[in-house]
Every structure is written in structure tokens, then in C-alpha cells.
LUMFITOR-551450 format. One line per 2 residues: number of its first residue (from 1); their letters; for each residue x, y, z of C-alpha. Coordinates in Angstrom, 3 decimals. Layout:
N
NUM = a = X:Y:Z | ...
END
This chain:
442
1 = xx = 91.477:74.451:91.512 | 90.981:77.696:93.238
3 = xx = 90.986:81.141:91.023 | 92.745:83.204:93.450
5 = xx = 93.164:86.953:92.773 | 96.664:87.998:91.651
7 = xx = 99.132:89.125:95.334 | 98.447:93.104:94.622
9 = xx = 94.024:92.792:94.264 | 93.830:90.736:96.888
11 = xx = 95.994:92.736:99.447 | 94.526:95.809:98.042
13 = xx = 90.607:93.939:99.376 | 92.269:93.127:102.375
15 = xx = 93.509:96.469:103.261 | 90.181:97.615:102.960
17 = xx = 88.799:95.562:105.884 | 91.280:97.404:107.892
19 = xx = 92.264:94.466:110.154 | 94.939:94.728:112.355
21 = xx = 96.352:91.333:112.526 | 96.417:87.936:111.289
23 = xx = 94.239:86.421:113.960 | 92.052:89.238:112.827
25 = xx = 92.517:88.277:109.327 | 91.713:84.610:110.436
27 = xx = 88.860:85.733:111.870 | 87.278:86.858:109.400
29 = xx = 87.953:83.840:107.080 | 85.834:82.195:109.497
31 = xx = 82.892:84.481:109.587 | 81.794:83.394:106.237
33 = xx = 81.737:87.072:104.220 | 85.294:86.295:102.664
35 = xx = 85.004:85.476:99.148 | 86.215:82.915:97.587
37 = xx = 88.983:84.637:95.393 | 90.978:85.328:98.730
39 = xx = 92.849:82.197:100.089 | 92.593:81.398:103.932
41 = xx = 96.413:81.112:103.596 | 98.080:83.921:101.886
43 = xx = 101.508:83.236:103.379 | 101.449:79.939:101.399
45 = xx = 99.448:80.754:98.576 | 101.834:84.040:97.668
47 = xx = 104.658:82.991:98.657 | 107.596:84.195:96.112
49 = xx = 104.958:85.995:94.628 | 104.676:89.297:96.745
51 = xx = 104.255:87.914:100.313 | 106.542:89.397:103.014
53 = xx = 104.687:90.003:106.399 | 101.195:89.940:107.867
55 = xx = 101.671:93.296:108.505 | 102.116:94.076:105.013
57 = xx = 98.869:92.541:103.736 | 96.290:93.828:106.687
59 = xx = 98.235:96.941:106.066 | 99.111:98.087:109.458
61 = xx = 102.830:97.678:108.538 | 103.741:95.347:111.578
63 = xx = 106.159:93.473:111.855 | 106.280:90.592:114.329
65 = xx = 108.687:91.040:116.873 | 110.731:87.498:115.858
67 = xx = 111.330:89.012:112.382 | 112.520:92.634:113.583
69 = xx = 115.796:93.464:113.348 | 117.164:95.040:116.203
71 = xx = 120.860:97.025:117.295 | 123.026:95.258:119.433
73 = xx = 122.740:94.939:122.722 | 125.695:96.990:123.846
75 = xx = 123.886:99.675:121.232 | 120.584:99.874:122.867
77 = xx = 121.837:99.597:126.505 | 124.504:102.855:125.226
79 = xx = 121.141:104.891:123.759 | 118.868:104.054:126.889
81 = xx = 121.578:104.797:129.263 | 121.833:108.262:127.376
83 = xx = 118.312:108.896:128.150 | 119.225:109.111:132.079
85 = xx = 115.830:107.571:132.931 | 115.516:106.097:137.013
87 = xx = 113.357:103.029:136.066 | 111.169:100.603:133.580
89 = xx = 108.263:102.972:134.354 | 109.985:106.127:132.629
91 = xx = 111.293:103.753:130.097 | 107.679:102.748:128.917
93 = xx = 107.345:105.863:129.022 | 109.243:107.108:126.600
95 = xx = 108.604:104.302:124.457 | 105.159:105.583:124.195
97 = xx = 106.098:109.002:123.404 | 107.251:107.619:119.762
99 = xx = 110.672:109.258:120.234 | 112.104:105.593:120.374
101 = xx = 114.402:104.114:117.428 | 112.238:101.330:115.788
103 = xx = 115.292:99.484:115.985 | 115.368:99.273:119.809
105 = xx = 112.836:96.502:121.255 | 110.401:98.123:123.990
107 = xx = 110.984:95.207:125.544 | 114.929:94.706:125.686
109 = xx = 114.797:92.279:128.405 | 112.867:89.564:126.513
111 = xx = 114.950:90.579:123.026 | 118.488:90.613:124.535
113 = xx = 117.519:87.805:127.474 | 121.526:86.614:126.729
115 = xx = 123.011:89.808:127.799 | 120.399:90.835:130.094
117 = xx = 121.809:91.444:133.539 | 118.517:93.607:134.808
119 = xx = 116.688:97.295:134.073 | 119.348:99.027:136.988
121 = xx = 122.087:97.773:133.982 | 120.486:98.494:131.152
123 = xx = 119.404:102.074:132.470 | 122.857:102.935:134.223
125 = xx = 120.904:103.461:137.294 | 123.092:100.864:139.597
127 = xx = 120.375:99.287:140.657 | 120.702:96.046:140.031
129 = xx = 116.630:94.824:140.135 | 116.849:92.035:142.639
131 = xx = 113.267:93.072:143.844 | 111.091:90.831:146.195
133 = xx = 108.048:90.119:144.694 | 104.448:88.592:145.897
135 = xx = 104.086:85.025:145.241 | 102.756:84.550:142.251
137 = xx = 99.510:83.234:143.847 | 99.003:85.688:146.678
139 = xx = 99.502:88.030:143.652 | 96.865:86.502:141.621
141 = xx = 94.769:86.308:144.567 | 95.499:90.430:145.281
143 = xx = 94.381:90.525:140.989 | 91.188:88.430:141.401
145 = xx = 90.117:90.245:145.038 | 90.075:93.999:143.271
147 = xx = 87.950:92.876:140.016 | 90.956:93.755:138.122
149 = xx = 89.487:92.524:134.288 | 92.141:92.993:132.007
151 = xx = 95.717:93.792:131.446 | 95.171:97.231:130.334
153 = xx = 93.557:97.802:133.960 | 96.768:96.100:135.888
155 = xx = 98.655:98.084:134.282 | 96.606:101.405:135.213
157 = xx = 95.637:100.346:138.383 | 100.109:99.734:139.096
159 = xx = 100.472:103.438:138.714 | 98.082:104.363:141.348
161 = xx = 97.067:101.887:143.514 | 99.544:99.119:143.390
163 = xx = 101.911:97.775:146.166 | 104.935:98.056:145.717
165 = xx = 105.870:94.318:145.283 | 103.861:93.819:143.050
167 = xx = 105.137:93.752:139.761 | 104.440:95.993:136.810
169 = xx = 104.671:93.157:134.387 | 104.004:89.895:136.219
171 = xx = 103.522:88.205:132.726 | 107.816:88.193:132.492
173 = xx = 108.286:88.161:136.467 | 106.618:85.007:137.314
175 = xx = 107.839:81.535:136.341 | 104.432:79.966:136.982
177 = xx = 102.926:82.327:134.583 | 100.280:80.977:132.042
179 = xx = 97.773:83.363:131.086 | 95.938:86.735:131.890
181 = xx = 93.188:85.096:132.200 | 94.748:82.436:134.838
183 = xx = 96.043:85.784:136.849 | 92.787:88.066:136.642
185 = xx = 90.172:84.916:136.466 | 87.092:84.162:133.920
187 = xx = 85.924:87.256:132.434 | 82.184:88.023:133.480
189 = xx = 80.286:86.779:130.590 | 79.077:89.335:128.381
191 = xx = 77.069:87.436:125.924 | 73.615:85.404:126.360
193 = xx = 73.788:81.630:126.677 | 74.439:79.664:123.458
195 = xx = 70.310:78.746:123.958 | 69.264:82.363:123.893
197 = xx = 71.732:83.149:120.871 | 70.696:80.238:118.760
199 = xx = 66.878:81.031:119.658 | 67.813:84.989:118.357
201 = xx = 69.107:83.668:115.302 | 66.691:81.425:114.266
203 = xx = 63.911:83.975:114.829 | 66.012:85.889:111.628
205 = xx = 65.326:82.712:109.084 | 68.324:83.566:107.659
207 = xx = 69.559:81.144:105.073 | 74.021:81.427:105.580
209 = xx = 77.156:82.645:107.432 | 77.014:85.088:104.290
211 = xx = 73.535:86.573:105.982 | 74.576:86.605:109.312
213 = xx = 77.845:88.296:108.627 | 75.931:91.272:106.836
215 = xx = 73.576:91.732:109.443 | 76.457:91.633:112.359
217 = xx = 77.504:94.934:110.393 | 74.359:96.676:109.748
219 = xx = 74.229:97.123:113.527 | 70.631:95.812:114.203
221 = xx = 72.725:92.793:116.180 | 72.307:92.845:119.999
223 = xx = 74.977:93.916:122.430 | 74.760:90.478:124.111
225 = xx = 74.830:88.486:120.804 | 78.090:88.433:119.415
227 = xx = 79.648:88.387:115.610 | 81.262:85.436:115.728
229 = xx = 78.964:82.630:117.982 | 81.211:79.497:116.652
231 = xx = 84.090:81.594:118.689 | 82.102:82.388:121.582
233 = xx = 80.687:79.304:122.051 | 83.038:76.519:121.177
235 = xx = 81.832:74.212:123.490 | 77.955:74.092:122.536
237 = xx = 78.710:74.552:118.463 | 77.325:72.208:116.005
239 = xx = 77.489:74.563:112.479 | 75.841:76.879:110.793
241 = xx = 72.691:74.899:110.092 | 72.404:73.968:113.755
243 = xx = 72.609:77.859:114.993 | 70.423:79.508:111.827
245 = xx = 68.042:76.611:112.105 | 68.731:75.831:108.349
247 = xx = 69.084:71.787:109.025 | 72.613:72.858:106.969
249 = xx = 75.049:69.854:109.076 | 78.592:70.615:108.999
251 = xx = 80.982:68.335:106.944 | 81.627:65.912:109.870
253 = xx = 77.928:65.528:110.845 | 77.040:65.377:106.995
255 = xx = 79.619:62.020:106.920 | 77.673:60.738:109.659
257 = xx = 74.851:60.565:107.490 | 76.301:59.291:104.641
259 = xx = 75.200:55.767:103.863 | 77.020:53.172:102.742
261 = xx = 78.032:52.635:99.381 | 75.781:49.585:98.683
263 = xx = 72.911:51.188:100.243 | 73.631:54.652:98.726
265 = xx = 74.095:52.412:95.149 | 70.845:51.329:95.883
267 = xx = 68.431:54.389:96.603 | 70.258:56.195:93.026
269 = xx = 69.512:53.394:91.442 | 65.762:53.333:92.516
271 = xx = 65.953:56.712:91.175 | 66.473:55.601:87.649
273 = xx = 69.646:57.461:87.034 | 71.779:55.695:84.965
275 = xx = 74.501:58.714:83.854 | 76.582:61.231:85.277
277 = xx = 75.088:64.703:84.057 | 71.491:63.493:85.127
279 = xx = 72.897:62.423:88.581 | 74.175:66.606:89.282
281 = xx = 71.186:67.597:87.665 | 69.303:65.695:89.803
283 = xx = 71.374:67.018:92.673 | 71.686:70.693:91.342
285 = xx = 68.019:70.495:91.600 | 67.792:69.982:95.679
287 = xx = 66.342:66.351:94.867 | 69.588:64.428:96.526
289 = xx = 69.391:63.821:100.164 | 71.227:64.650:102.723
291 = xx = 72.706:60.778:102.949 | 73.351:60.371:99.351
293 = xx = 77.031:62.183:98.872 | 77.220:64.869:95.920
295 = xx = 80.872:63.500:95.102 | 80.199:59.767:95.923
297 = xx = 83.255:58.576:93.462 | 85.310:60.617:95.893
299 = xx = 83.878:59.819:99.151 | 83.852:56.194:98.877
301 = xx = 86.993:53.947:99.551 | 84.918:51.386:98.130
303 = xx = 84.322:53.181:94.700 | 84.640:51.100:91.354
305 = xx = 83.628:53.334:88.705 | 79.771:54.895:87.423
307 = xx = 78.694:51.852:85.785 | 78.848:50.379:89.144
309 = xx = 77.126:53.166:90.707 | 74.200:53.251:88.580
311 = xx = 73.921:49.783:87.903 | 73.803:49.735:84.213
313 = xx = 75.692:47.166:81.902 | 80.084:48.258:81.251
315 = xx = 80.040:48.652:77.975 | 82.959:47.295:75.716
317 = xx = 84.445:50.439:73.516 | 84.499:49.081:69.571
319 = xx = 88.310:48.681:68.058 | 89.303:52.016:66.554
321 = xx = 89.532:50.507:62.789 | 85.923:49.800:63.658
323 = xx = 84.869:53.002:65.004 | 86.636:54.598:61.953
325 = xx = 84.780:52.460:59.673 | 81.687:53.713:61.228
327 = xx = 82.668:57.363:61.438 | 83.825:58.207:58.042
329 = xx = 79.778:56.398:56.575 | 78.373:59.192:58.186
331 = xx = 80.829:61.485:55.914 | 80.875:64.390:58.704
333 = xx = 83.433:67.125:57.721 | 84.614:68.454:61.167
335 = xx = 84.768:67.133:64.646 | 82.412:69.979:65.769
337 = xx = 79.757:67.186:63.775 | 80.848:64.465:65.677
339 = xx = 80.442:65.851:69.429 | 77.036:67.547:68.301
341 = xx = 75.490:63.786:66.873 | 77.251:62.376:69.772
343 = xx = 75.561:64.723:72.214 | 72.041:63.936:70.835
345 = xx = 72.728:60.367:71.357 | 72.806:59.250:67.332
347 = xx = 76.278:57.971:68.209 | 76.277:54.148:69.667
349 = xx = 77.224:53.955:73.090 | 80.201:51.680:72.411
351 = xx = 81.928:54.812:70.690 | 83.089:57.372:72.525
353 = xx = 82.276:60.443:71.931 | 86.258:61.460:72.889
355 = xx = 87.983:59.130:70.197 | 90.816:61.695:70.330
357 = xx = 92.012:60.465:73.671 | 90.557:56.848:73.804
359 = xx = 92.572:56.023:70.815 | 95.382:58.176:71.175
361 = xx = 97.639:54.761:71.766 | 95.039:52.658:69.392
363 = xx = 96.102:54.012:65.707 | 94.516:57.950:66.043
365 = xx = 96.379:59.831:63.720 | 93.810:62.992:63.651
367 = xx = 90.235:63.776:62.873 | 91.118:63.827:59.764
369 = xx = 91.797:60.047:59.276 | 88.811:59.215:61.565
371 = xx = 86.555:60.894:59.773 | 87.688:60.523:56.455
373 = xx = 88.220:64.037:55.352 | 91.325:63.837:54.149
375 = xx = 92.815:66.532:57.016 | 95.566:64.321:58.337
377 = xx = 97.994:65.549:60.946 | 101.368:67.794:59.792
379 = xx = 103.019:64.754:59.773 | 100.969:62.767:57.865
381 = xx = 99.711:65.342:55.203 | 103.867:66.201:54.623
383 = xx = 104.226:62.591:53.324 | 100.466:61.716:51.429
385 = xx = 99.703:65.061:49.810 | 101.391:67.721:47.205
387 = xx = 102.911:70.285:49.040 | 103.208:72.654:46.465
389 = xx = 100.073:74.312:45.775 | 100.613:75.459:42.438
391 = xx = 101.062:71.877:41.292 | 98.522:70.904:43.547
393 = xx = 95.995:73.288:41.259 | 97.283:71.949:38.000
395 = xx = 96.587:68.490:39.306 | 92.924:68.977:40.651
397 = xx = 92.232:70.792:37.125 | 93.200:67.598:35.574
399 = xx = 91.419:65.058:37.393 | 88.449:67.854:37.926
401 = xx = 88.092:66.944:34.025 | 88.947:64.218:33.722
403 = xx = 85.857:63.042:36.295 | 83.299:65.522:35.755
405 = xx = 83.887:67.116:32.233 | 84.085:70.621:31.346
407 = xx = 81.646:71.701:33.492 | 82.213:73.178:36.647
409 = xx = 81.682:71.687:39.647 | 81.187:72.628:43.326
411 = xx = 83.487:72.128:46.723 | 80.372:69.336:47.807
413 = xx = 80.927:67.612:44.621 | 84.702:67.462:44.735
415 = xx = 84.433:66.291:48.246 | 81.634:63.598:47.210
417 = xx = 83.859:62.113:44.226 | 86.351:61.966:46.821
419 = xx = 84.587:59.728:49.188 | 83.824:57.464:46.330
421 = xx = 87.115:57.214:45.527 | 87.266:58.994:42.159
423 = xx = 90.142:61.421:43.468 | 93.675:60.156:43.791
425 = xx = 95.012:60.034:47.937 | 97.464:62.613:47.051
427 = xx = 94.789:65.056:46.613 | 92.890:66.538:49.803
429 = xx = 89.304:65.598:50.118 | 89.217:69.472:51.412
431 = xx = 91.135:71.520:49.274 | 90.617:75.023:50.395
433 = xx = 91.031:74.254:53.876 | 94.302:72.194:53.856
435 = xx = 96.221:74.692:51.477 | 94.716:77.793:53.382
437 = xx = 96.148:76.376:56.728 | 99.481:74.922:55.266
439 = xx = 100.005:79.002:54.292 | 99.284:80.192:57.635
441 = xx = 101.785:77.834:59.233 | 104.491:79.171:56.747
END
């Protein structure tokens, strides 16, 4: 289960990145520096619990234009007709000049694209923008012959140089429009081949994405090598341990090499590990191979259980009046006792060391009754022992000299005579502690 910082931390980390967007945001998730107390998906993870926008937790305030909400139509077509502007270009304009409402889309034709009738009606300029455009291929051809590389330059390159039918924003003129990239053509490559990169890299022996990521900010990187390679070079990208050089395979390649569950059986076996905490030591320890699975009970359809596994003999669990039996001869006092025998193996393997829940449908009544103590559960203490403690004292004093004489004895001895039997049942075997605790609970 992941231990995810609370909402406010983590958008207070996040802010400090100062990313501008979720793909940004995304980005980075992928670049291997993000630690592991942010989630990948804070719109799920928070939600009803301090999420409201991806603006809000990269901290740039923005708010996606679906989500907005905006004035009517007949309101912003009344405040931009007000503005006596001639045309979109003065419009943009002035939406630039941050005297616009933030309640008025910049871009009212795609927001109000009911009511929209064309920029001559929204303006009040009476010019109803039935303009005659370029094909949308001769146009892309007109894009591609001036080495016109992004958007940003179209739009530069309108107010200067451009035709006039030619449109401003050919991304909402044209029907046939896909992409910028379609309309201006394949960017000029910046970056060295995937070859080149990979070759850079490796010279760096650097061990993880973590390493990489730090030294794409200390600023040593190249110009042509870029920050994020499994981006940049989707096509030729095999992992992390394919680009560093670290043999590292990615999950997919790493259940390639997997092998089968009777052969995988087989080479742990060969190993002679026959229980679970010596099988992740052994794999903590960099001994397991790449084809042996760390989680193999999880990986596995085939899975039956460790005993299959390892190949040792299922053992069959003793009865619990049995395991009792055996538990209260070794006349422990607490259950702290039992797990610390049962962890140095004096326990027999056909008792668990977790009677608690193996028996809790078998007769388990507490650790009390198991080990003979005399500490039975609320429930059972309420109906075998005196409650009062006053009368409780009388009646120890009694049989306390009635057993041992005058003399006085120790808690050991009192809790020896009662193992023999020499103290009535209504009498704790541990006095001091079952009185103490039935005054607490009061």
C-alpha cells in the first residue's frame, strides 16, 4: 500500500518544481526523480480530499478551458462589440494586453460555436467573414516551402509576410486539419541518433533514472542529448538498463525471462532454500537471477503454495487441545515467550508460531488459556475469577497459608503452586497483573 503524503505536502513539493501543466507534471513522473510519496495520479488519489484542478496543484492557477465558466454569449458579443475593434487581429490583441474579463473566452468562436455566426458579428463590424481561403494543401505546401517551424512563427510570420488568404488560424479554418506538425512538416531533428545517445550514456556508468535525472539538471548534459530519451526516442527504447548499459530489463522483457514455474521450482530448490525469509534474503542479497521472479507466488497462475515451491514435506498443524497441552509444559508467562522460542526454532514445526489466528475458530479463547497463565479473555475471567479484589486478597491470604505456612512467599512461588494445582481456578495464576488491568479498564 502506498504512503502517500497528505493533499497540502505534496502540492506544496509540487509547486516547487514549478511545472506548468499536467503533461509537464506527467513528465516528470516519468523521468524517474519523483519520489515515491507523490502518486502518478493525484486527481484520483486526492480526490474529495483537496483536489480541484491541475492548475491548482502545479500552481500556475489554470484552469482548463472545458471547466471555465464563461458569460453568455449575447454578454461577450455586447462587451467585444463595445470595444469597436475592425477584426480578430485587434481582438488578439487586446486579449494579450490583459485588459480582457477572465470570463470571456479568447477564443469565442470555439466556446460559443452554437451562436457563432462569424468575427464581422461578434465584433459589430458587418462583415460577415465569408473569406476565401487557400486549400488546405496548397496552404500547407506555402507552410512547408518557407521553413515555417512552429506555430509561434505562423503566427509572426501572418503579420508581416502572409497572403492574405491565408488564414491567421488555419488550425480552426480547415476541416482537414490534424496537426501542426502535419501543416509545417517533421521538425529538423535536434538530438543525436538513439545510437549516439545510448553510447553517451553508457560512457557515464550510471547506475538509475534517479542518476540520470540529476545529471540532466546539473547542466553538464549535451545540447543534442536530451532529458527525457524514452520520449525522444520511442521507437528505438528498450528501458533504462538497455540505455545506461545497466543489463536493468524493463518489466515486460524481465517476464520474458521468467522461467516456468516447474523449472523456476527447480533451480530454488537446487539452492537449498526451503523457507520464505531465506528465499528474500537470498534475493535481498543480489544472489536471485534475473529468471527466477522475486514475487513468484504472485507471478505464477500456476502457484500452489511455499511448500510446493521449495519442495519440502506440508506439514499437518497439531489439534489446538494438543498444542495447548504442549504450550502450557513449557509454563511461559507471556506471548512475547512464545514468538521469541518460536523464532529460535525450539517450537515444533507442526505448531504455529501464530496460534492466535490458526485457532481463532479451533477453541482459542486467549493467551491466557493457551499458555496456562490464568489471563483469560474479559469474558472469560468475568465468569472464572473473583471480581472483587478485596475479597480476592482475603482469599489468596487464606489459601497462601493454608499451602505454604506462615512464611512468606514470592509471586514465582504463587505462580508455581498454581501450575501444580494447589490454588483454586477462581484465583489468577497472575495476581498482580489481572487485578492491575481489571482497574485500568474501570
Amino acid at each position: 500500500m502506498h504512503n502517500y503524503l497528505p493533499f497540502v505536502k505534496a502540492r506544496k513539493f509540487v509547486h516547487s518544481l514549478r511545472l506548468n501543466s499536467a503533461q509537464q507534471f506527467r513528465d516528470y513522473c516519468q523521468s524517474g526523480d519523483k519520489p515515491d510519496n507523490i502518486p502518478t495520479a493525484p486527481n484520483t488519489v486526492y480526490k474529495n480530499k483537496g483536489w480541484s484542478s491541475w492548475g491548482d496543484w502545479c500552481g500556475n492557477n489554470n484552469i482548463a478551458e472545458k471547466y471555465k465558466v464563461w458569460k453568455t454569449f449575447d454578454q461577450a458579443r455586447r462587451l467585444a462589440r463595445s470595444l469597436h475593434l475592425t477584426g480578430f487581429e485587434e481582438w488578439e490583441k487586446h486579449c494579450k494586453s490583459g485588459k480582457k474579463p477572465k470570463d470571456i473566452p479568447t477564443a469565442p468562436d470555439t466556446v460559443y460555436k452554437k451562436e457563432w455566426k462569424g468575427w464581422g458579428d461578434f465584433l459589430g463590424t458587418g462583415n460577415v467573414w465569408k473569406k476565401e481561403y487557400r486549400s488546405y494543401n496548397k496552404a500547407r505546401k506555402f507552410a512547408r516551402e518557407h521553413k515555417i517551424k512552429s506555430e509561434k512563427e505562423w503566427r509572426n510570420f501572418k503579420r508581416t509576410k502572409r497572403p492574405n488568404d491565408l488564414p491567421y488560424n488555419p488550425d480552426r479554418v480547415y476541416k482537414e486539419w490534424i496537426s501542426w506538425s502535419d501543416f509545417l512538416g517533421p521538425r529538423p531533428s535536434q538530438w543525436k541518433s538513439f545510437k549516439e545517445a545510448r553510447k553517451f550514456a553508457q560512457s557515464l556508468k550510471l547506475t538509475s533514472p534517479r542518476e540520470w535525472s540529476k545529471f540532466s539538471k546539473s547542466k553538464k548534459r549535451p545540447n543534442g542529448i536530451p532529458a527525457g530519451p524514452f520520449q525522444v526516442y520511442k521507437n528505438e527504447w528498450k528501458g533504462w538498463g538497455d540505455f545506461l548499459g545497466t543489463g536493468n530489463l524493463n518489466s515486460q522483457q524481465l517476464r520474458e525471462q521468467y522461467y516456468s514455474y516447474d523449472n523456476a521450482k527447480k533451480y530454488v530448490q537446487k539452492q537449498g532454500i526451503k523457507t520464505v525469509p531465506k528465499f528474500y534474503e537470498w534475493s535481498s542479497q543480489g544472489k536471485r537471477p534475473v529468471f527466477i521472479p522475486a514475487r513468484p507466488q504472485k507471478f505464477y497462475k500456476e502457484w500452489i503454495d511455499w511448500d510446493d515451491f521449495f519442495g519440502r514435506e506440508k506439514i499437518v498443524i497439531r489439534s489446538f487441545d494438543d498444542a495447548r497441552k504442549y504450550a502450557q509444559s513449557l509454563h511461559l508467562n507471556f506471548n512475547s515467550d512464545w514468538m521469541k522460542l518460536h523464532k529460535q526454532g525450539k517450537i515444533p514445526k507442526d505448531i504455529p508460531r501464530y496460534v492466535n489466528e490458526t485457532y481463532a475458530k479451533q477453541g482459542w479463547k486467549g493467551w491466557g488459556d493457551f499458555l496456562g497463565t490464568g489471563n483469560l479473555s474479559p469474558k472469560s475471567t468475568s465468569q472464572k475469577y473473583i471480581k472483587n479484589i478485596v475479597e480476592a486478597k482475603i482469599e489468596a491470604r487464606r489459601i497462601a497459608k493454608k499451602v505454604f505456612g506462615n512464611r512468606v512467599i514470592g509471586e514465582e512461588e504463587w505462580m508455581q503452586a498454581h501450575r501444580e494445582g494447589k490454588i483454586p481456578d477462581y484465583l489468577p495464576r497472575d495476581l498482580r497483573r489481572f487485578y492491575y488491568l481489571s482497574r485500568r479498564k474501570k
